[in-house]
SEFI-422075 format. One record per residue: y, x, z of N, C-alpha, C, O in turn; residue in one letter; chain. Coordinates in Angstrom, 2 decimals. Example, Ala and Ser with C-alpha at 12.3 -4.5 7.8 and 13.67 -1.06 7.14 Angstrom:
<rs>
     n.Y     n.X     n.Z    ca.Y    ca.X    ca.Z     c.Y     c.X     c.Z     o.Y     o.X     o.Z aa ch
   -5.69   13.19    7.80   -4.50   12.30    7.80   -3.30   13.20    7.80   -3.32   14.24    8.46  A  A
   -2.25   12.85    7.08   -1.06   13.67    7.14    0.03   12.90    7.87    1.14   13.41    8.04  S  A
</rs>
This chain:
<rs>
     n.Y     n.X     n.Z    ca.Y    ca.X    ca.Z     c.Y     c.X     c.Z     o.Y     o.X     o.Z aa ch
    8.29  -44.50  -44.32    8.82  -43.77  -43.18    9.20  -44.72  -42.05    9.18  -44.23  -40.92  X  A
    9.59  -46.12  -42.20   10.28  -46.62  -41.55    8.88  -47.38  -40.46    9.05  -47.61  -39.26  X  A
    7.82  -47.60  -41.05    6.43  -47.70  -40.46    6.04  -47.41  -39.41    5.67  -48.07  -38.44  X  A
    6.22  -45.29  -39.87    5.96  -44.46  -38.50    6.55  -44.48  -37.35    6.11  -44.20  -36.24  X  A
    7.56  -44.83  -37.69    8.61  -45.17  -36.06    8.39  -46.37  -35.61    9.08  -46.62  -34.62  X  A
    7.48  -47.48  -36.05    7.81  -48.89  -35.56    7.03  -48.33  -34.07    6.20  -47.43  -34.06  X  A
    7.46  -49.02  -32.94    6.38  -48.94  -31.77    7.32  -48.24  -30.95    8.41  -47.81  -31.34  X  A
    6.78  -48.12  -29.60    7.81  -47.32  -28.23    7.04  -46.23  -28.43    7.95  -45.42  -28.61  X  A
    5.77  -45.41  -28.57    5.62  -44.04  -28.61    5.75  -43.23  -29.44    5.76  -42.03  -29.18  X  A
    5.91  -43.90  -31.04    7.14  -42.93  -31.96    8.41  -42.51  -31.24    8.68  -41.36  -30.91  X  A
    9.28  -43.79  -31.01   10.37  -43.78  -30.72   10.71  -42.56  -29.60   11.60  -41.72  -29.67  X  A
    9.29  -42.84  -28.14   10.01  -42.13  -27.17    9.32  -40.36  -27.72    9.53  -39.28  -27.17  X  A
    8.63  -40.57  -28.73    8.09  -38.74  -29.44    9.50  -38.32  -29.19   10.06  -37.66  -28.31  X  A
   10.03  -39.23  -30.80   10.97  -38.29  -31.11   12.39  -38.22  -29.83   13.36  -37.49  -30.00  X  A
   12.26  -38.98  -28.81   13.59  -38.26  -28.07   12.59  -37.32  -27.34   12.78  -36.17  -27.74  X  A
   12.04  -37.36  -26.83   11.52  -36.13  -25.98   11.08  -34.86  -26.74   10.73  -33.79  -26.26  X  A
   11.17  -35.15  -27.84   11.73  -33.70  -29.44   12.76  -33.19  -29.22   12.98  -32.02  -28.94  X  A
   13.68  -34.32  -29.38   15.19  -34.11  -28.99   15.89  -33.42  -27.85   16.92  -32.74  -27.81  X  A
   14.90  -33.88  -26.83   15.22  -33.29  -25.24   14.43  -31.93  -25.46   15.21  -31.06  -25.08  X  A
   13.32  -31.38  -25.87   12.85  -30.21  -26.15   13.75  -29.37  -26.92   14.01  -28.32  -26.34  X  A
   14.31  -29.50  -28.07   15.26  -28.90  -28.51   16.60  -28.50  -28.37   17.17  -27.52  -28.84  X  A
   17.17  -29.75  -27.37   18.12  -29.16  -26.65   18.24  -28.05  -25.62   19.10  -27.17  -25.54  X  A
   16.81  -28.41  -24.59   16.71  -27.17  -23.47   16.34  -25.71  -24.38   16.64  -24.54  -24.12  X  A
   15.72  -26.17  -25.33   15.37  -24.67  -26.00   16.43  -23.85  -26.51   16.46  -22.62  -26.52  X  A
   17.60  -24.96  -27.08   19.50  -23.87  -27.46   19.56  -23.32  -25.88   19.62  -22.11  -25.63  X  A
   19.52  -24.55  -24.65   19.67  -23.35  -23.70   19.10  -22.23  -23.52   19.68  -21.15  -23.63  X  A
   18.00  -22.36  -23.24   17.63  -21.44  -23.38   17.76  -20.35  -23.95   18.19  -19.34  -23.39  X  A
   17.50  -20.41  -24.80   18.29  -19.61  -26.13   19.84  -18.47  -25.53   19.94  -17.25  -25.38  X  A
   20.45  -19.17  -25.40   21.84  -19.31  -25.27   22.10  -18.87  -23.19   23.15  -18.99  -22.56  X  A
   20.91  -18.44  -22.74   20.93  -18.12  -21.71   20.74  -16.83  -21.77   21.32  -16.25  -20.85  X  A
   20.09  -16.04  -22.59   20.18  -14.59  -22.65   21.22  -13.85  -23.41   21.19  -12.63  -23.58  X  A
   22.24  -14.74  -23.92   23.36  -14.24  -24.48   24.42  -14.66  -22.88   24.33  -13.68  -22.13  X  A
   24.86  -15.18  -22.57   25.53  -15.91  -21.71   25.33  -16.36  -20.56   24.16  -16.72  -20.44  X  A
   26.16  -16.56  -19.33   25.77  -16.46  -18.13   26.97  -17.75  -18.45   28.07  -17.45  -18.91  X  A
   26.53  -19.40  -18.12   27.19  -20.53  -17.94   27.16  -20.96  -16.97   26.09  -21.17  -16.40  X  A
   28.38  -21.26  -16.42   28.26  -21.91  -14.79   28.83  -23.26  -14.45   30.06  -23.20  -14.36  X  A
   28.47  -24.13  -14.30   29.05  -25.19  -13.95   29.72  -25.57  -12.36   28.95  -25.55  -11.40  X  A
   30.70  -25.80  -12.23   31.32  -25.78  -10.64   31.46  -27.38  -10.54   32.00  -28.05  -11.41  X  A
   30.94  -27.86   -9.43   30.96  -29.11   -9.03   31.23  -29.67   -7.79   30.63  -29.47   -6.74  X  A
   32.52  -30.64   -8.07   33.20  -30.84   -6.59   32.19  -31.07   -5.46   31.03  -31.48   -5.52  X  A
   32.94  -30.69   -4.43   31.93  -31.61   -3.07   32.81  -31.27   -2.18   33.73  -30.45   -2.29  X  A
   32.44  -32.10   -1.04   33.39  -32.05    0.51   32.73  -30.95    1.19   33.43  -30.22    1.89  X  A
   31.15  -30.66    1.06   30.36  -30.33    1.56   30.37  -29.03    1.43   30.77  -28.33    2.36  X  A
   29.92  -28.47    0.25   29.61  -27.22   -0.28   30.24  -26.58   -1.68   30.81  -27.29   -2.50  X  A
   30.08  -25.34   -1.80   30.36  -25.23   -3.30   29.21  -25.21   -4.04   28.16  -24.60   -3.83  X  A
   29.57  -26.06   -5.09   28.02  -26.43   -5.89   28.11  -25.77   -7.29   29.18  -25.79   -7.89  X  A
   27.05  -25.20   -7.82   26.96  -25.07   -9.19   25.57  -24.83   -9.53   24.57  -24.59   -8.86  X  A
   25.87  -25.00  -11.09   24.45  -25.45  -12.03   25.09  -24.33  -12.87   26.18  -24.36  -13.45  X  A
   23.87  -23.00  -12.81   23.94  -21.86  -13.87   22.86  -21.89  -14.54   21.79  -22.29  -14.09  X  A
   23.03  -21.54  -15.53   22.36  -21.07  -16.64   22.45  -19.80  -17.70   23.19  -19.68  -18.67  X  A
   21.19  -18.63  -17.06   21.36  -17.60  -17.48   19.90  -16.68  -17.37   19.02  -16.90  -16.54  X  A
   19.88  -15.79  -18.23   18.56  -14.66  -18.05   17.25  -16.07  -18.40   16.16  -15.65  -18.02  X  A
   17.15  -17.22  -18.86   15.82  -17.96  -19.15   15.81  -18.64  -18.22   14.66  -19.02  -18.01  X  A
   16.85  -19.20  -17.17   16.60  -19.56  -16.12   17.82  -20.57  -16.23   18.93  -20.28  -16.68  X  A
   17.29  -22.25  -15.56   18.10  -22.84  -14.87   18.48  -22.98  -13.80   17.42  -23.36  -13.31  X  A
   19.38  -22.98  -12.74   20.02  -22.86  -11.33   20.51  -23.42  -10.91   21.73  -23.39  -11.08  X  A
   19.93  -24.37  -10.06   21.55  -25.49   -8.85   21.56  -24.45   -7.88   20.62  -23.68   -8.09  X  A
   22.08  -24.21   -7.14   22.34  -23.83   -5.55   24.28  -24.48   -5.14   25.38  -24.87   -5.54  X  A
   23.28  -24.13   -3.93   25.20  -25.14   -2.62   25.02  -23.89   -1.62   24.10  -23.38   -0.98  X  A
   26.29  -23.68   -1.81   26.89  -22.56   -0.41   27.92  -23.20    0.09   28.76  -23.87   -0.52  X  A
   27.82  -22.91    1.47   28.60  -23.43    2.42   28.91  -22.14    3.13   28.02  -21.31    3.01  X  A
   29.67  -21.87    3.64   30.49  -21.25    4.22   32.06  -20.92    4.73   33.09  -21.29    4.17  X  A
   31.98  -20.07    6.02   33.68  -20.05    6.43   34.38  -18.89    6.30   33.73  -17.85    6.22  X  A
   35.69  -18.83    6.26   36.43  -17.73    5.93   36.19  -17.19    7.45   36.53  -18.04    8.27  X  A
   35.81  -16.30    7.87   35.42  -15.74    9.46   37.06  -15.60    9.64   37.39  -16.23   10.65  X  A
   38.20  -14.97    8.98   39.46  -14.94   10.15   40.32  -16.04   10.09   41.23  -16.08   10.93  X  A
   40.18  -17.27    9.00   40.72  -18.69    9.52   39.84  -19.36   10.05   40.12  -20.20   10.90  X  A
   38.74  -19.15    9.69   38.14  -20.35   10.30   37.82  -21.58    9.33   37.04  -22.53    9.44  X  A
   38.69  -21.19    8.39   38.19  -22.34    6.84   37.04  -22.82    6.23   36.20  -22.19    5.59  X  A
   37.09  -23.70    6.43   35.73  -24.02    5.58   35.93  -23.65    3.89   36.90  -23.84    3.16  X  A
   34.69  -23.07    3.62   35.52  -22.68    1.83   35.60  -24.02    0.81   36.24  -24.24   -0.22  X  A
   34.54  -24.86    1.68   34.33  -26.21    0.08   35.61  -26.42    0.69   36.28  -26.37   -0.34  X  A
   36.46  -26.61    1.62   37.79  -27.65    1.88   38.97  -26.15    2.00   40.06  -26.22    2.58  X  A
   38.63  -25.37    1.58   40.25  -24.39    1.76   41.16  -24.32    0.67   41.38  -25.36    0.04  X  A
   41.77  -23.15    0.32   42.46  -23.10   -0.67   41.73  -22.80   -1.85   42.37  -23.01   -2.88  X  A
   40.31  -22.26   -2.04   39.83  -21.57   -3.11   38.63  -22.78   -3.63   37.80  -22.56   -4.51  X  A
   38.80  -24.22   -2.78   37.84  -24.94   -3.41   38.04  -26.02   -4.48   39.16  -26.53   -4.41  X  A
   37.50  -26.36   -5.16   36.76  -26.53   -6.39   37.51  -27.96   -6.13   37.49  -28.46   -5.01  X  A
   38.08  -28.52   -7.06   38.96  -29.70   -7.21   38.64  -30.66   -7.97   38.82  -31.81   -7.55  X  A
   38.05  -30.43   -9.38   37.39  -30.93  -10.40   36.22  -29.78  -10.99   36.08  -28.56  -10.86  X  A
   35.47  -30.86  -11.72   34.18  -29.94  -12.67   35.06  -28.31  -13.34   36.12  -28.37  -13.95  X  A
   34.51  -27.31  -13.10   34.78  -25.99  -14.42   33.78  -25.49  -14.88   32.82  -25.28  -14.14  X  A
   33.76  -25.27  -15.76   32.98  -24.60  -17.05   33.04  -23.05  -17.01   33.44  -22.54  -18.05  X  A
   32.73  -22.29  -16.09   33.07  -20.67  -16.63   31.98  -20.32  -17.40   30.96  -20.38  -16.72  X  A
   31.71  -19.86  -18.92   31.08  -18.79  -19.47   31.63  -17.65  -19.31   32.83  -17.53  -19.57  X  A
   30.82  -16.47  -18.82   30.69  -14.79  -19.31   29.75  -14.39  -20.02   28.71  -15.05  -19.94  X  A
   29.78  -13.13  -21.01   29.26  -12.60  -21.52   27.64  -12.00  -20.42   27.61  -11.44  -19.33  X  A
   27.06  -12.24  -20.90   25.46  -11.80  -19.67   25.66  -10.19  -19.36   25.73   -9.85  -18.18  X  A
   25.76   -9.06  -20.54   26.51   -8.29  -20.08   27.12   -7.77  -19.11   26.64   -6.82  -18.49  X  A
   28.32   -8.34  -18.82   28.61   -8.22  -17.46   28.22   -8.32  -16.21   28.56   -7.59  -15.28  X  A
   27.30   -9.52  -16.17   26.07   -9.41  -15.02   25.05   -8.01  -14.79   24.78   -7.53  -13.69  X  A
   24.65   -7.59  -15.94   23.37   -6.63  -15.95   24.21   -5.49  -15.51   23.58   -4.57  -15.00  X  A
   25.44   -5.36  -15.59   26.30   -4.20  -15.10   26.95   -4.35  -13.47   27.72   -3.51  -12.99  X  A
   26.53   -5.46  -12.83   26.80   -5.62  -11.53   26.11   -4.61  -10.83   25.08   -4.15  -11.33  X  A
   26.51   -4.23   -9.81   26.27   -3.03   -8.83   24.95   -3.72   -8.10   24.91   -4.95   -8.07  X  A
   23.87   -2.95   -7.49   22.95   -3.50   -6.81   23.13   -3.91   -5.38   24.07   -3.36   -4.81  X  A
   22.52   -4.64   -4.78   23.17   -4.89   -3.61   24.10   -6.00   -3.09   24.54   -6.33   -1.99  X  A
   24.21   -6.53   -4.66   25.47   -8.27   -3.81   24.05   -8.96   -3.54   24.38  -10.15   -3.51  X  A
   22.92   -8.93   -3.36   21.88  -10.04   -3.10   22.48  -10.64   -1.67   23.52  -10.15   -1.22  X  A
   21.76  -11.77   -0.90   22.13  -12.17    0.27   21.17  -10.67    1.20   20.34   -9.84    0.82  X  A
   21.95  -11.01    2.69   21.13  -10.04    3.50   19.69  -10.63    4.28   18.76   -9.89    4.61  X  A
   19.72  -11.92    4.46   18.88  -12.25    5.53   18.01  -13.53    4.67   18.76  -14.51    4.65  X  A
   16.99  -13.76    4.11   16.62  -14.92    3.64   15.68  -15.46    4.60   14.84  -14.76    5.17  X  A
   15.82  -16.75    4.77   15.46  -18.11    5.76   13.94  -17.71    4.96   12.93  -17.11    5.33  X  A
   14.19  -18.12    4.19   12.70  -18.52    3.55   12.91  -18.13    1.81   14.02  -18.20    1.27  X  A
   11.78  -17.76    1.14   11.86  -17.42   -0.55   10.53  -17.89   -0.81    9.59  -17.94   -0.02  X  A
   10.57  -18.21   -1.95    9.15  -18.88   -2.96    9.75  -18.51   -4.42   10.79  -18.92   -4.93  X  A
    8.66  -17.51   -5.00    9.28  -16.71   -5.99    7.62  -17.04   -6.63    6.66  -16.82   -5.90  X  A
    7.44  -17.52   -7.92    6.36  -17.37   -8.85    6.19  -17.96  -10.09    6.14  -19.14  -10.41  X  A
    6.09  -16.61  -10.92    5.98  -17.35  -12.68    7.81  -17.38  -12.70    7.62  -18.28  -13.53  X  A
    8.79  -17.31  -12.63   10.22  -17.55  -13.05   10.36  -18.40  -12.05   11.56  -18.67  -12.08  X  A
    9.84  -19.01  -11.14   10.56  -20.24  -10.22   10.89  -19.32   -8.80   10.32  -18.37   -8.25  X  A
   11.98  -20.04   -8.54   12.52  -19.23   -7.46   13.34  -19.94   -6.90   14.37  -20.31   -7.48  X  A
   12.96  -20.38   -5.32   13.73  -21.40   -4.30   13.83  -20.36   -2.98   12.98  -19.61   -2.51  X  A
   15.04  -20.58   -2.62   15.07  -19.62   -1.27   16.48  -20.07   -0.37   17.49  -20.43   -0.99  X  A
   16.45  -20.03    0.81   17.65  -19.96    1.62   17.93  -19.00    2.55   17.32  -18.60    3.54  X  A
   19.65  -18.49    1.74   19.57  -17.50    2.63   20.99  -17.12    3.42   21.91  -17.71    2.86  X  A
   21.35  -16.51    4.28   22.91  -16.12    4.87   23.27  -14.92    3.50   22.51  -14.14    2.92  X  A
   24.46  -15.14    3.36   25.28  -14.34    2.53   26.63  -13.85    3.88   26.82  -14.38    4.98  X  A
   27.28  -12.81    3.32   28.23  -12.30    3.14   29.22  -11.41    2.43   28.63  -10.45    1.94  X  A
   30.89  -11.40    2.13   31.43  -10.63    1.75   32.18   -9.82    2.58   32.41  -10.39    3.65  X  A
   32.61   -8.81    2.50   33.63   -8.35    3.49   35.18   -8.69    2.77   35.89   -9.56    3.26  X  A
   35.50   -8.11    1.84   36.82   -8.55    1.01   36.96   -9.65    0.50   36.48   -9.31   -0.59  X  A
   37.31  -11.11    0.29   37.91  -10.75    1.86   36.47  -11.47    2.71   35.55  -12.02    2.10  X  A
   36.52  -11.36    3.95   35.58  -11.58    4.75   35.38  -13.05    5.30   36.19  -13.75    5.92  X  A
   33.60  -13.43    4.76   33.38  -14.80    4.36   31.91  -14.46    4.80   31.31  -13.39    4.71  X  A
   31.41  -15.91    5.42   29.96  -15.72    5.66   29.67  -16.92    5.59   30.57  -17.75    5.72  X  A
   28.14  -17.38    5.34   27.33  -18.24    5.04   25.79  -18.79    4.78   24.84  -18.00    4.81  X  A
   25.69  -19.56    4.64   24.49  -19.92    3.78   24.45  -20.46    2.05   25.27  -21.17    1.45  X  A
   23.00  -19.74    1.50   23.26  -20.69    0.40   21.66  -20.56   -0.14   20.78  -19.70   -0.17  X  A
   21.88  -22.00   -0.56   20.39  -22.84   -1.28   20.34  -22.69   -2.71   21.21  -23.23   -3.39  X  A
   19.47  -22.06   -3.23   19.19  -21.74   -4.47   17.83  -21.93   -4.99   16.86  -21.44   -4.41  X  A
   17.70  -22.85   -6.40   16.62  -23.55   -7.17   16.94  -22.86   -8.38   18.09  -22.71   -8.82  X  A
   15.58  -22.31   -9.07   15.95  -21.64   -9.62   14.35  -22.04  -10.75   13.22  -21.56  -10.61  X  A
   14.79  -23.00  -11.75   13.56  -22.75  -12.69   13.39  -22.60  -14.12   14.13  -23.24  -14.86  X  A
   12.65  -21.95  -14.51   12.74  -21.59  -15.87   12.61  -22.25  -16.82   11.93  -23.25  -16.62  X  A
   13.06  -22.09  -17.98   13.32  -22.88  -19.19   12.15  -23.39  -19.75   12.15  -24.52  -20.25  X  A
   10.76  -22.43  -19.71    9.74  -22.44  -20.33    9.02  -24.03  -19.54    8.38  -24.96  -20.04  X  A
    9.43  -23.78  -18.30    8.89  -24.54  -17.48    9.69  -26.47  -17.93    9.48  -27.39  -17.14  X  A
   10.42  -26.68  -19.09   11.07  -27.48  -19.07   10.24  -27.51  -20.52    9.35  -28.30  -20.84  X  A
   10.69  -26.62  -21.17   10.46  -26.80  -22.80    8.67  -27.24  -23.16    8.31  -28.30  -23.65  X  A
    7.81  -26.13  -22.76    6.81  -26.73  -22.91    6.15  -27.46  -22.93    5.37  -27.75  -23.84  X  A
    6.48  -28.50  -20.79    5.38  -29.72  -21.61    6.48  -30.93  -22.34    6.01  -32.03  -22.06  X  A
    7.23  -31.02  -22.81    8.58  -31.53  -23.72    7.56  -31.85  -24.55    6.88  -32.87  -24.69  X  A
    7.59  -30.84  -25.03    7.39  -30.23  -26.58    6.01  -30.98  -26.60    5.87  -31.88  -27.43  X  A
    4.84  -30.65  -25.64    3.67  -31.30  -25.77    3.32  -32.79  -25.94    2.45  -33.36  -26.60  X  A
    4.58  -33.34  -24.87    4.30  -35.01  -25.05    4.82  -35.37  -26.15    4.43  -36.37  -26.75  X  A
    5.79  -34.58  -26.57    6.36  -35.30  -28.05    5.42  -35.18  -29.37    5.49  -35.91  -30.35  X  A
    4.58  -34.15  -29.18    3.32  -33.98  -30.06    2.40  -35.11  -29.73    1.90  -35.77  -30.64  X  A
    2.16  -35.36  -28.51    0.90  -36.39  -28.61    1.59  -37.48  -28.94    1.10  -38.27  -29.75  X  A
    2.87  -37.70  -28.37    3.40  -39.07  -28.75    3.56  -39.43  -30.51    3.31  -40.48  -31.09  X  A
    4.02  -38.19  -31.02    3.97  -38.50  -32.89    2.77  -38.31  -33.60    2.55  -38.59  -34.78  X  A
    1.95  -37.75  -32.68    0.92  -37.34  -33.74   -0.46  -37.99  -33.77   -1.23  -38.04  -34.72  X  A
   -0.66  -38.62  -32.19   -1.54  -39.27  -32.00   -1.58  -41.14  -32.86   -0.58  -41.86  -32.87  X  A
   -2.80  -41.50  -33.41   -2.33  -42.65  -34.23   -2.44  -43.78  -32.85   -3.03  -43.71  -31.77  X  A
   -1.45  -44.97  -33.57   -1.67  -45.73  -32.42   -2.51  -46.76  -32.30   -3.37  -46.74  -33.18  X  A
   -2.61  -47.69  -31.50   -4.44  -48.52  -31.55   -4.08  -49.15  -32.20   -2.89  -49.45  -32.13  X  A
   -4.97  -49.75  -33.26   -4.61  -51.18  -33.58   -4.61  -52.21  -32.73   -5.27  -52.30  -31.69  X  A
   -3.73  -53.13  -33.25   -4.17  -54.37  -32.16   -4.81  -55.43  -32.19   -4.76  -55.86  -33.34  X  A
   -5.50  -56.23  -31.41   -6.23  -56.88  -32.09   -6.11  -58.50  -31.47   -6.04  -58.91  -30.31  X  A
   -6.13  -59.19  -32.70   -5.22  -60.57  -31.85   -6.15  -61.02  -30.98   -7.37  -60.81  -30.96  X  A
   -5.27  -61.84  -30.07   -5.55  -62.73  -28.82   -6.54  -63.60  -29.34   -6.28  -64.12  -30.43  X  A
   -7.71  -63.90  -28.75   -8.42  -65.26  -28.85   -7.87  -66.37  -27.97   -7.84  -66.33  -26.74  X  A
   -7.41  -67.44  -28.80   -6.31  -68.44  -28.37   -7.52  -69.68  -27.75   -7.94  -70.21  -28.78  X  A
   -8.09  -70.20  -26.79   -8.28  -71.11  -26.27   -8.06  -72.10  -26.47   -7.06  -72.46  -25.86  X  A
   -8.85  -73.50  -27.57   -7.84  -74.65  -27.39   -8.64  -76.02  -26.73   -9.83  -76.24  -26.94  X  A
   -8.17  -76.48  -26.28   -8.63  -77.58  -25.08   -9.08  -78.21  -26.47   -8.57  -77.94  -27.56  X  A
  -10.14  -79.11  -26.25   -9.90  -80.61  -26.63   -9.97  -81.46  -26.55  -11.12  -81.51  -26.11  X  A
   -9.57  -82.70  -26.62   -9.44  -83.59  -25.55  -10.46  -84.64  -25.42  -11.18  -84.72  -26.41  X  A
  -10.68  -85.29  -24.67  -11.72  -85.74  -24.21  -11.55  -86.78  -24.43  -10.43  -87.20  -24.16  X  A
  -12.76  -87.93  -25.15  -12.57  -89.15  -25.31  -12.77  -90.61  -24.03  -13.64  -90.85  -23.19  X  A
  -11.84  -91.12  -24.33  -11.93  -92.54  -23.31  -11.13  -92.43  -22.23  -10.91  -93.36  -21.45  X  A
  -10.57  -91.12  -22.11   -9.42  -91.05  -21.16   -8.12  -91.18  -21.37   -7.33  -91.09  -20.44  X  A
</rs>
């Protein structure tokens, strides 16, 4: 056993196994659960979701329209990393209609989905933009999964020694 691993394309098989199997619990674990990651910035509010088969960065920026606040720098922004899980559930029971109103631009195909667009709420009353990347799990897991197959399964070359050159030396000099 200890054979099959000698070499860098055993080695890097089995992490990119490893990295396949991890995105695949997400995955997994995305149609039970809606995970959100909140991540500081001066700039924007940032987060990395994961939910419905899908991974998600997007950054919204926006101001409170009757202070004038910026939201990444007001009272409601994000100080350190949070972790919110909900039940997915609760999403599929959201009312139709929180989508943004106006999108800049959308690119929607196969599960991938990039778009920028103005949002608003009225309660309390907040407007903005926000950038959203949006790609699917399958799109991570598969070719994973593939290089780690060619990497373990394919045999590797033999090698074949160097032909070593040797001078020799020349007489009378």
């Amino acid at each position: 056993m200890k054979e099959f691993f000698r070499g860098w394309r055993r080695k890097t098989g089995l992490i990119t196994l490893l990295l396949a199997c991890v995105f695949v619990s997400g995955w997994i674990r995305s149609f039970l659960v809606h995970d959100q990651i909140q991540i500081p910035s001066d700039e924007s509010l940032t987060y990395c979701v994961s939910y419905d088969g899908q991974f998600q960065w997007s950054a919204m920026s926006g101001k409170d329209v009757l202070t004038g606040i910026e939201l990444a720098k007001g009272p409601g922004r994000v100080a350190r990393y949070s972790w919110i899980v909900t039940p997915i559930s609760v999403f599929h029971n959201f009312p139709k209609g929180a989508d943004p109103q106006e999108y800049n631009w959308r690119w929607q195909c196969c599960g991938f989905d990039f778009s920028d667009a103005k949002w608003q709420t009225f309660f309390p009353l907040q407007a903005g933009n926000v950038q959203a990347y949006c790609v699917p799990y399958w799109s991570i897991v598969i070719p994973l999964t593939l290089i780690s197959l060619w990497l373990l399964l394919t045999k590797p070359r033999s090698s074949t020694p160097k032909k070593t050159v040797e001078l020799i030396p020349s007489e009378g000099k």
